[in-house]
C-alpha positions in Angstrom: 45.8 124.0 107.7 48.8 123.2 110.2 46.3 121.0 112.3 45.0 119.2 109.1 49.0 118.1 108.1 49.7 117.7 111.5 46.8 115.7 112.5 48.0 113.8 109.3 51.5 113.1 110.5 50.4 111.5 114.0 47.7 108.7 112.4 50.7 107.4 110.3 53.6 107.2 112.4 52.6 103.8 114.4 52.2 101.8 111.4 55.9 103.9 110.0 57.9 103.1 112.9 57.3 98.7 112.0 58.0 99.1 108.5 61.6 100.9 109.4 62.4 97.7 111.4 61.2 95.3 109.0 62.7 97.2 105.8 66.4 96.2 107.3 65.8 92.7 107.6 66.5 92.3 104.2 69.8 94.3 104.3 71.0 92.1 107.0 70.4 88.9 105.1 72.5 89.7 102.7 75.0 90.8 104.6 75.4 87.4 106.4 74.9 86.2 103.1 78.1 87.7 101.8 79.8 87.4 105.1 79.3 83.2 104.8 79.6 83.2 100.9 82.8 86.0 100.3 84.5 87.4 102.8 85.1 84.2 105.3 86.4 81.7 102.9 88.9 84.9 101.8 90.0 85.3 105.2 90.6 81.2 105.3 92.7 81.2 102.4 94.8 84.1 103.4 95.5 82.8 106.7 96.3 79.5 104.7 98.4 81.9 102.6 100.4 83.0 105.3 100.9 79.7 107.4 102.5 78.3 104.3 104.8 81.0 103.3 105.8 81.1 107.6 106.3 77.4 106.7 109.2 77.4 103.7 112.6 76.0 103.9 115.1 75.6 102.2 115.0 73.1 99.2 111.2 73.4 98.8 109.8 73.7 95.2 107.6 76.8 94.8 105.9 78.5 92.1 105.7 82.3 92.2 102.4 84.8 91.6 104.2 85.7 88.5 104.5 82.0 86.9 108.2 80.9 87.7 109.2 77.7 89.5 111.9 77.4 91.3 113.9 75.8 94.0 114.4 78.2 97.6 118.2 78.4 97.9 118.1 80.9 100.9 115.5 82.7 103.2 115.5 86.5 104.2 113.4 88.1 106.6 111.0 89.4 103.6 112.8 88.0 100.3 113.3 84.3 99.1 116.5 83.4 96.8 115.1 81.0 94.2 117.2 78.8 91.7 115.5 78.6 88.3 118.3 77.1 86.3 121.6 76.1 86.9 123.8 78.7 88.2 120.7 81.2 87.9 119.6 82.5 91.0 116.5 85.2 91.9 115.5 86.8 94.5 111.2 87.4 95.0 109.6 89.0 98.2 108.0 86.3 100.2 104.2 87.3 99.6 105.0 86.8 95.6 105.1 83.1 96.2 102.0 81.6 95.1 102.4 77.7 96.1 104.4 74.7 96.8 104.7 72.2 94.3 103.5 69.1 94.7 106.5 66.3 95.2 106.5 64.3 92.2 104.7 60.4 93.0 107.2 57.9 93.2 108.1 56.9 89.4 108.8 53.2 88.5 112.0 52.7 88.2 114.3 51.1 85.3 114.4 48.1 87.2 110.4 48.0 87.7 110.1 48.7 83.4 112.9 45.9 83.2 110.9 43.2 84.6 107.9 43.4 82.7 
């Protein structure tokens, strides 16, 4: 009876050792798959993340991660001072800042209006 399994064993293990290969081909498409589709455009943006918050000065209009736009007053190490209002200052860590704003286009003025 040992013979019979054992016999058994040895007529299917060329055919076994193929299929093993072939079985993670799959496994490693998809991982390029989610390594083009998800996790390289994350680290892109990060890095963009961080370049622009290396980037602030003072003066520059931001909008925080929790939805508050302000002006940066003053820079720390890890915080940013923000005006929201007159004579209203807070103070955010840096990695709560979610984006500059975008400098308003140039308005025509009362002069341009005037003409017309």
């Amino acid at each position: 009876m040992i013979s019979t399994a054992y016999a058994m064993g040895q007529a299917g293990a060329p055919g076994g050792q193929a299929g093993g290969f072939t079985a993670f081909v799959p496994l490693i498409l998809m991982f390029v798959i989610f390594y083009f589709l998800l996790i390289r455009p994350q680290q892109k943006k990060a890095k963009e993340h961080q370049n622009m918050i290396n980037n602030l000065k003072k003066g520059d209009r931001i909008i925080t991660s929790g939805g508050v736009h302000g002006t940066i007053t003053s820079l720390g190490d890890t915080t940013v001072s923000l005006e929201i209002a007159e004579n209203v200052k807070i103070k955010i860590n840096r990695g709560n800042v979610a984006g500059l704003m975008q400098k308003p286009s140039s308005a025509p003025s009362k002069k341009d209006k005037n003409s017309k």
